[in-house]
Legacy VTK file of the C-alpha trace (Angstrom):
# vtk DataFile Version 3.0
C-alpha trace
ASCII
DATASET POLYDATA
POINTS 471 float
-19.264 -6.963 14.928
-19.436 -8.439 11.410
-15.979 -8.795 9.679
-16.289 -7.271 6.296
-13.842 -10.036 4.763
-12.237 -6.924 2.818
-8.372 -6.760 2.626
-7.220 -4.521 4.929
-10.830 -3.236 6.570
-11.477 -5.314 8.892
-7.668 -4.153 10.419
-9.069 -0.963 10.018
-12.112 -1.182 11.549
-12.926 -4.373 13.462
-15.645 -4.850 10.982
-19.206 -3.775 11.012
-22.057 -3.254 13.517
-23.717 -6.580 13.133
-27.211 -6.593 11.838
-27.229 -2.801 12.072
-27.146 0.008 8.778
-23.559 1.024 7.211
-24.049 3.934 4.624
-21.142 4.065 2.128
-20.793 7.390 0.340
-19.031 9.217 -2.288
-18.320 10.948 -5.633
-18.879 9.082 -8.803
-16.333 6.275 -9.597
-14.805 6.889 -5.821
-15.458 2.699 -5.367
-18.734 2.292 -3.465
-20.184 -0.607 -5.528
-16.451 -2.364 -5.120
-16.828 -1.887 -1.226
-20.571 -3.176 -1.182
-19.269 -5.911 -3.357
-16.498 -7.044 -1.638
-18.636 -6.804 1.077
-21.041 -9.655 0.090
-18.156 -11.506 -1.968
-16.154 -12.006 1.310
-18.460 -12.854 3.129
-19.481 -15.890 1.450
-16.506 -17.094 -0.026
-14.933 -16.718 3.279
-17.507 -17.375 6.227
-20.525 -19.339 4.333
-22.884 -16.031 5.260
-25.551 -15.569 2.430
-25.566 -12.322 0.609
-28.032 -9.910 -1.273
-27.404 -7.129 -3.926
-30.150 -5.067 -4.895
-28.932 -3.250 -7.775
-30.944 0.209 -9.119
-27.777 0.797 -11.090
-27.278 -1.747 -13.455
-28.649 -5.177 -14.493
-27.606 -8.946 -12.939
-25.258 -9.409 -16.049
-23.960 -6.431 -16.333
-22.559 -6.388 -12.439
-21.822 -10.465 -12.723
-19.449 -9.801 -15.536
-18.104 -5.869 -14.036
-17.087 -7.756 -10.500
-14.781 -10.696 -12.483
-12.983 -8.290 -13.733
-11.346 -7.819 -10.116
-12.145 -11.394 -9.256
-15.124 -11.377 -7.322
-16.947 -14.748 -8.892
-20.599 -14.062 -7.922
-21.789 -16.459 -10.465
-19.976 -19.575 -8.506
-21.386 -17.441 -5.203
-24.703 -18.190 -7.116
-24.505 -21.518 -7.943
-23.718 -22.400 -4.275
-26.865 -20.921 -2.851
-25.079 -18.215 -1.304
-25.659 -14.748 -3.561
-28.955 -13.524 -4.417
-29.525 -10.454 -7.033
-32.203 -8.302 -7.071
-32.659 -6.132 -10.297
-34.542 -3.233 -8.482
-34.349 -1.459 -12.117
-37.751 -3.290 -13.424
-39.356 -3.364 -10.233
-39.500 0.283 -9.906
-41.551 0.614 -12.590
-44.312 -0.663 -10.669
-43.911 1.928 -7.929
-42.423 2.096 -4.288
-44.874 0.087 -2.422
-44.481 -3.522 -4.775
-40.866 -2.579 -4.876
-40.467 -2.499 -1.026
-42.755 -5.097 -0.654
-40.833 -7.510 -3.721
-37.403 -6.813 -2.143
-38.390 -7.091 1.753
-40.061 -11.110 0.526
-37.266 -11.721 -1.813
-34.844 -11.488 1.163
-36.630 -12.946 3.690
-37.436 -15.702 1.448
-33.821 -16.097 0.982
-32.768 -15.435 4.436
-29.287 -13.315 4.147
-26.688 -12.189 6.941
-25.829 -9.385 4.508
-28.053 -7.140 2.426
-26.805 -4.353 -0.003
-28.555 -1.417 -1.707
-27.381 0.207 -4.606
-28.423 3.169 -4.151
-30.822 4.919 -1.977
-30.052 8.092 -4.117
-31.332 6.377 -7.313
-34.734 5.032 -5.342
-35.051 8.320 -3.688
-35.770 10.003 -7.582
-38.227 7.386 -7.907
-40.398 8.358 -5.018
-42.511 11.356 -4.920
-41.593 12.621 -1.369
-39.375 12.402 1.317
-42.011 10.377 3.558
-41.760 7.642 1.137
-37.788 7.350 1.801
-38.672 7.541 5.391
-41.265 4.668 5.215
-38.591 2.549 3.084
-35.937 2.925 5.476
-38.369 2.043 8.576
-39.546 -1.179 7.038
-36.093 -2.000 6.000
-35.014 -1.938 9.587
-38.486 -3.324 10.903
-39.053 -6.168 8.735
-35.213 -7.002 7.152
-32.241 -5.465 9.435
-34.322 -6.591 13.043
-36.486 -9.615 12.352
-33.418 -11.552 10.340
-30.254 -9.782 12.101
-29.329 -8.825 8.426
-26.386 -6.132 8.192
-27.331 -4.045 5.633
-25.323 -1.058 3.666
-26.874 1.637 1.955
-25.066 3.024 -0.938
-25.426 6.739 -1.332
-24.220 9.554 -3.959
-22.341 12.493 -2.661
-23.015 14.740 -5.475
-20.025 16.467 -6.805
-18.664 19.695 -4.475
-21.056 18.828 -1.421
-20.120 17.212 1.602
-23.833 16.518 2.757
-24.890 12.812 2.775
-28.479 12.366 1.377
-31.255 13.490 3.046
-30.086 14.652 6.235
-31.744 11.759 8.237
-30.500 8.505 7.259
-27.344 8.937 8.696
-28.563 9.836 12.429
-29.751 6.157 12.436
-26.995 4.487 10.450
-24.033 2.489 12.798
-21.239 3.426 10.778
-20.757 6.114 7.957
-18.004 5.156 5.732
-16.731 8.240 2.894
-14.881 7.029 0.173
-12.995 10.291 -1.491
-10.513 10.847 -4.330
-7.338 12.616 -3.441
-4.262 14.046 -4.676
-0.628 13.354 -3.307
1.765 16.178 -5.331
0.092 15.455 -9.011
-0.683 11.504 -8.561
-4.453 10.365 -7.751
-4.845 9.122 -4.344
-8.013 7.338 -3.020
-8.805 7.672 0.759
-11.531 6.189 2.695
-12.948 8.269 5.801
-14.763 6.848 9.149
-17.207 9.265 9.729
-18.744 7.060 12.390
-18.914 3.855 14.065
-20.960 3.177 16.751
-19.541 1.590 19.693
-15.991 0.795 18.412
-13.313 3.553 19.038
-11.478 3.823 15.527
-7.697 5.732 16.246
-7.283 5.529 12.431
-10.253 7.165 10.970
-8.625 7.800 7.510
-6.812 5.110 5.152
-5.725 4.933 1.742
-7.124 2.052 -0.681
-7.182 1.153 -4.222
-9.735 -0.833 -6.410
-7.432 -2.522 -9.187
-7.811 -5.854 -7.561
-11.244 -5.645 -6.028
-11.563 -3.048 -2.735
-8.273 -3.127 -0.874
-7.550 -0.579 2.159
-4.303 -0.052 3.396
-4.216 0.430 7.317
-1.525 1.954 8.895
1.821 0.771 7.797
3.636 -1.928 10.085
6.332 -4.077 8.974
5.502 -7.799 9.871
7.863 -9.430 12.154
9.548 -13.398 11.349
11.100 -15.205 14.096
13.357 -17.112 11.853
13.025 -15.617 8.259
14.356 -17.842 5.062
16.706 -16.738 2.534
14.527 -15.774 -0.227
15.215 -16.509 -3.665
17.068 -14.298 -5.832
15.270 -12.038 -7.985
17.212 -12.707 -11.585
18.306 -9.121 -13.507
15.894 -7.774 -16.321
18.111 -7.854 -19.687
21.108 -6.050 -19.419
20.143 -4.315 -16.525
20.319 -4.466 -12.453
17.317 -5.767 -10.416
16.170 -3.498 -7.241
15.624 -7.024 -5.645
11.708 -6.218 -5.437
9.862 -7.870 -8.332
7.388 -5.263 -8.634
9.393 -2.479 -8.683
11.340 -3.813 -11.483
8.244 -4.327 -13.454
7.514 -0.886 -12.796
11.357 0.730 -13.776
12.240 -2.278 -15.739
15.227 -2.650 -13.675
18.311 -0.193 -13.473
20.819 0.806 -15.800
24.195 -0.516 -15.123
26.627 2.246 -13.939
23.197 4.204 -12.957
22.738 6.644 -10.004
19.224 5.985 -8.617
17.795 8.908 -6.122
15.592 7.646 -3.458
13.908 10.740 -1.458
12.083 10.066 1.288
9.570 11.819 3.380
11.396 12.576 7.055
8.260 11.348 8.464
8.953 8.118 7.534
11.080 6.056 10.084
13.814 4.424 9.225
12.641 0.948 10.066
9.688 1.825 7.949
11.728 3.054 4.847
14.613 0.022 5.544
12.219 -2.968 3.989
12.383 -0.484 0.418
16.023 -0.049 0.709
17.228 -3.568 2.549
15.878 -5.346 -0.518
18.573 -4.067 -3.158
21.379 -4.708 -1.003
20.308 -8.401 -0.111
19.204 -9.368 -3.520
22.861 -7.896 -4.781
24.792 -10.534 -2.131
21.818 -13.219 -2.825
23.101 -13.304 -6.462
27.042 -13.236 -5.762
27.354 -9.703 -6.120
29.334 -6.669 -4.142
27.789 -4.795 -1.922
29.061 -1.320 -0.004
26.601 0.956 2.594
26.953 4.070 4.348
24.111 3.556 6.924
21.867 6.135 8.485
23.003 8.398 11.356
23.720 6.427 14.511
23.673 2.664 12.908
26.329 0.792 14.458
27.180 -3.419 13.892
24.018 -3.900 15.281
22.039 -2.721 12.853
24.212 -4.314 10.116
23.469 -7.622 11.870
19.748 -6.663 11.866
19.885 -6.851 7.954
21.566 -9.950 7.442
19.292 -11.695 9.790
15.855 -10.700 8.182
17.327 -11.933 4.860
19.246 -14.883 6.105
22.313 -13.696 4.017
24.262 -17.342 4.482
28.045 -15.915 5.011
29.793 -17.333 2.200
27.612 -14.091 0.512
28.416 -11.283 3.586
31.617 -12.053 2.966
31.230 -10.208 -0.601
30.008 -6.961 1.461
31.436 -3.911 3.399
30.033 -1.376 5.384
31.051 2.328 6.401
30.154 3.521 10.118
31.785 6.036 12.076
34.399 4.694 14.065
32.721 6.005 17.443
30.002 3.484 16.941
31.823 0.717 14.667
33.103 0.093 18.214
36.737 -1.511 19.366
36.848 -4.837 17.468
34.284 -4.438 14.230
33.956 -7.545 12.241
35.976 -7.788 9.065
32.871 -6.524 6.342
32.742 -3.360 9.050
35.385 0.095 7.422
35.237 2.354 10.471
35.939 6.267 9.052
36.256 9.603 10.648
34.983 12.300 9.293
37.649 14.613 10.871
39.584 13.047 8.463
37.871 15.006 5.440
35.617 13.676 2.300
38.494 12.407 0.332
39.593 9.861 2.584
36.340 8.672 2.756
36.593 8.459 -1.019
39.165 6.670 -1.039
38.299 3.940 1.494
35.216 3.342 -0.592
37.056 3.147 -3.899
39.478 0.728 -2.189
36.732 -1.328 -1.052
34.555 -1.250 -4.296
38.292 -2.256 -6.191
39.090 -5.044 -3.839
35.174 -6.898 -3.800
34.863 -6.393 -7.464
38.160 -8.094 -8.096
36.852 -11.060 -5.790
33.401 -11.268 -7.379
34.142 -10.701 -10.910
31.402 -8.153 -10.947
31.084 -4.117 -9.416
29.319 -3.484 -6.657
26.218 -1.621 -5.522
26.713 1.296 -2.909
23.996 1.995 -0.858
24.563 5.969 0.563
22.141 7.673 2.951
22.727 10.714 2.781
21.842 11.997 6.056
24.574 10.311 7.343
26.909 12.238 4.679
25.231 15.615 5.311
25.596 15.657 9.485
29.531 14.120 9.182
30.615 16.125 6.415
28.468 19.136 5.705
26.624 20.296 2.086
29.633 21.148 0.079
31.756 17.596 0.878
28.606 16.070 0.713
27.957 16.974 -2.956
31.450 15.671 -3.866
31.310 12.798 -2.198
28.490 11.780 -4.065
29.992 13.181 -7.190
32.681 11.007 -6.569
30.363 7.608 -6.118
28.371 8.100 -9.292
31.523 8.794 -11.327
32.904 5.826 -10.017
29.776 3.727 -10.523
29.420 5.252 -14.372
33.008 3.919 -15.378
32.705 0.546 -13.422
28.980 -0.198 -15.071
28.170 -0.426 -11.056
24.744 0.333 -9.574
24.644 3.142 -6.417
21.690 4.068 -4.355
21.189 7.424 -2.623
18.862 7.403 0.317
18.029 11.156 0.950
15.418 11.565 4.198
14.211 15.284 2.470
16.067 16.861 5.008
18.104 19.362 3.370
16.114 20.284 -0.012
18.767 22.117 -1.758
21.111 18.981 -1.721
18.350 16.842 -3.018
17.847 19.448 -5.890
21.068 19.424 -6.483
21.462 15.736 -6.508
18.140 14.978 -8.674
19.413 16.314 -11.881
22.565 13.666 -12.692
20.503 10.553 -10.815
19.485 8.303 -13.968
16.100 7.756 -11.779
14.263 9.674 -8.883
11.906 7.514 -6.732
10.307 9.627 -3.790
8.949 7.555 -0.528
6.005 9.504 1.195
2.946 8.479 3.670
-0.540 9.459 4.019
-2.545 8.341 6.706
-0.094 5.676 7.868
0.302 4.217 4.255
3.800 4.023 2.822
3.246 5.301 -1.090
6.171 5.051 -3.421
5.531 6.885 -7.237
8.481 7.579 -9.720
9.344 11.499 -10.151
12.215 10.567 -13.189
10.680 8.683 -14.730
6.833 9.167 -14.129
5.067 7.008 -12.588
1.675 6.554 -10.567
1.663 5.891 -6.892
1.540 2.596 -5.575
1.151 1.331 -1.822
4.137 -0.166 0.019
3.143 -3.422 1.127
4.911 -6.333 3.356
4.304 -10.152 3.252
6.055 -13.082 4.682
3.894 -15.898 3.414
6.341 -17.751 1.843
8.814 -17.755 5.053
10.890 -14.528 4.108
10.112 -10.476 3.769
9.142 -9.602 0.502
8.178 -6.367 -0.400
4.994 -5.480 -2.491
4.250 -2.376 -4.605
0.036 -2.348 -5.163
-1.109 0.379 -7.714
-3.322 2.833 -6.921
-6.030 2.489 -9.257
LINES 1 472
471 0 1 2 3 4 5 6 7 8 9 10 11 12 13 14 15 16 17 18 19 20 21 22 23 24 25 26 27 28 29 30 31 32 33 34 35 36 37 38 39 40 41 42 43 44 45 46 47 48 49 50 51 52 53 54 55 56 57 58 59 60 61 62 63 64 65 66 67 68 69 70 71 72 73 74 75 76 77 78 79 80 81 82 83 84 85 86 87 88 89 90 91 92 93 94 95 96 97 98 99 100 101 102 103 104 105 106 107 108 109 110 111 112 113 114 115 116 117 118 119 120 121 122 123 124 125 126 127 128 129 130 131 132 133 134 135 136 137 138 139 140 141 142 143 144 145 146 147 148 149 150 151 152 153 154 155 156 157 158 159 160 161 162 163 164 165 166 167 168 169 170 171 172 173 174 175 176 177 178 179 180 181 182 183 184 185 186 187 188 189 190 191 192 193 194 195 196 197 198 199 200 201 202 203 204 205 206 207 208 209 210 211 212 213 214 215 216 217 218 219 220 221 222 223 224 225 226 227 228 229 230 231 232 233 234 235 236 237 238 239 240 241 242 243 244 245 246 247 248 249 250 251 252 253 254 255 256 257 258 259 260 261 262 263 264 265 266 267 268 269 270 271 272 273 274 275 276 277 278 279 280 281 282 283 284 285 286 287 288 289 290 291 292 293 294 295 296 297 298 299 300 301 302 303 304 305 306 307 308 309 310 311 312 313 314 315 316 317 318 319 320 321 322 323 324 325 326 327 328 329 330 331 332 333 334 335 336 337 338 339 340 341 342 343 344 345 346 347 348 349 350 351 352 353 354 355 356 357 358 359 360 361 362 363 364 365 366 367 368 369 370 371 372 373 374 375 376 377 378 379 380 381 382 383 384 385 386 387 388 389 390 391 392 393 394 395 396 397 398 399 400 401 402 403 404 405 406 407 408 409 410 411 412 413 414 415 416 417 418 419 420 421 422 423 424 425 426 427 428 429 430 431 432 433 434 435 436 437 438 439 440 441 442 443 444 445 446 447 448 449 450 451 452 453 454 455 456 457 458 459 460 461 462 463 464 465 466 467 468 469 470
């Protein structure tokens, strides 16, 4: 196998038959020159492998200056002896045999481990029959793919509603068949890439998301990286006269919350809760990190443990926890919780949780000097207290948040759809959390927004969440 070099792919896949054919397909603007691309890009800027582009689609200039757009610097790639472009535009004037025989001594001459051809739908018009495809293809593996060990991917067009690919032979002797699609998640565009083969290499995720904004990045399924000893991160500093989510991007995208705002966060009950916590955890930490309140009803079942869970992936230092308080049931707060733990029972009714949170909001905003966030889920709310209690309870939390200029949060897992209707209209933003095959996508319902892929990374020591458009 070959590794592509392309963020997220090679995760994906396990890279590409080496030395064998790859056909990339699709609709108009679905991203198969970014693929191909990236595909040579990466593969010299990251293992030293020599890479040709023959282009029937556009001139050397024209794709030089397209692909630095996204970053792709072809022209240093060039100047290192390590890209080669063909412009097969010019040669085809002089027919198919000088063109096969111009690119097949062009390559060898240079001597690639990675060949692209863009596109065998545009040479196909220029040929007068099928055989001449066929006698292309066979001298591309005789002479190019076999005698140098060069992996080579055909581009092809999947004409607009059809689902064939080409000419109905190319693909029998391809490796690997990759279909890049466009998509539609409620009314948001989606891109999705699908394995329609790959020989030799069992592929349990044969369908991933990706985007193009930055170059051709694919988003395997979703797994939330795992530190040993995380650092505190840094805090993330308030947009003017507003709250920060804690996740840089996100606040680019909202430009922060209100103050004494009631932000909605549905999400899709397919979604775990350790997959969902790393969008929610985030707020709360970045709250404490900058000497501010802090107040959660945790999911059904959470207990200390998972409290203690949160402050260790942040590294909260505990002169901050100390500015926090959290609600659990007193079944599973256990005997002796610590001091930020406020066991409740529900049999005790909605009010008195009201009132314990009201106490607790009062008492940390008098210590801090500022109000607090309160971080609901409202799963939790719904199984302990029921629909009705659960709507006042709630009530009760933005009406307290509105007259303190406070922030709250309420985490609803989709669960009971007439509470979230309910809910939406009097939150002063709606985000809604959803997957598609395995990737987290977050998009704004109130306001608008696009989708954009939930993303991960501890490179700089701590968890830092990343929101990458879908473009």
């Amino acid at each position: 196998m070959i590794p592509t070099g392309i963020p997220g792919v090679d995760e994906l896949l396990g890279g590409l038959p080496r030395g064998e054919l790859v056909i990339i397909a699709g609709g108009p603007g679905t991203g198969k020159t970014m693929f191909s691309a990236g595909f040579i890009y990466w593969g010299a800027a990251k293992y030293g492998e020599k890479g040709v582009y023959v282009s029937l689609a556009e001139d050397k200039e024209t794709f030089i200056t397209n692909m630095r757009r996204v970053g792709y610097d072809f022209r240093g790639l060039e100047g290192r002896g390590l890209f080669h472009f063909i412009d097969a535009l010019t040669l085809m004037e002089a027919g198919t045999a000088e063109l096969l025989e111009a690119i097949i001594e062009d390559v060898v001459s240079f001597g690639p481990q990675r060949l692209v051809i863009d596109s065998l739908s545009a040479l196909a018009q220029g040929m007068r029959e099928p055989r001449e495809l066929r006698v292309f293809l066979h001298s591309l593996f005789s002479k190019i793919m076999r005698g140098l060990g060069c992996t080579t991917i055909l581009i092809e067009e999947v004409p607009v509603g059809e689902a064939r690919i080409g000419y109905g032979f190319e693909e029998f002797v391809a490796s690997a068949v990759i279909i890049l699609e466009k998509d539609m998640v409620d009314d948001k565009f989606l891109r999705r890439m699908r394995i329609e083969k790959l020989r030799g290499m069992p592929v349990p995720n044969n369908r991933a998301c990706y985007t193009l904004g930055a170059g051709f990045i694919a988003f395997p399924p979703y797994k939330t990286p795992v530190l040993e000893s995380p650092k505190t991160p840094e805090p993330v500093p308030d947009p003017p006269g507003r709250y920060s989510s804690g996740i840089r991007d996100l606040d680019g995208i909202m430009g922060g919350y209100p103050k004494g705002s009631t932000i909605l966060l549905e999400i899709d009950p397919r979604i775990t809760r350790d997959q969902y916590r790393m969008l929610i955890w985030p707020h709360t930490a970045n709250f404490l990190l900058n000497r501010r309140p802090a107040i959660t009803i945790p999911g059904i079942g959470s207990s200390p443990r998972d409290i203690e869970a949160f402050y260790r992936s942040y590294a909260i230092p505990e002169e901050e926890r100390a500015l926090a308080r959290h609600l659990i049931v007193s079944e599973a707060a256990g005997r002796s919780p610590p001091d930020i733990i406020i066991p409740y029972d529900p049999d005790e009714g909605a009010a008195s949780l009201v009132d314990r949170i009201e106490e607790a909001a009062e008492d940390l905003m008098e210590r801090a000097g500022s109000p607090p966030i309160i971080a609901v889920s409202m799963d939790s709310l719904e199984f302990n207290y029921g629909h009705d209690d659960s709507l006042k309870i709630t009530s009760s939390i933005a009406a307290w948040t509105r007259r303190n200029n406070g922030l709250s949060l309420l985490l609803d897992k989709s669960t009971h759809p007439e509470l979230t209707r309910r809910v939406a209209p009097t939150s002063s933003a709606h985000l809604r959390l959803t997957r598609r095959h395995g990737c987290l996508l977050l998009y704004g319902v109130k306001p608008r927004t696009n989708l954009f892929a939930v993303k991960v990374e501890t490179e700089k020591g701590y968890y830092e969440t990343r929101l990458i458009p879908i473009t």
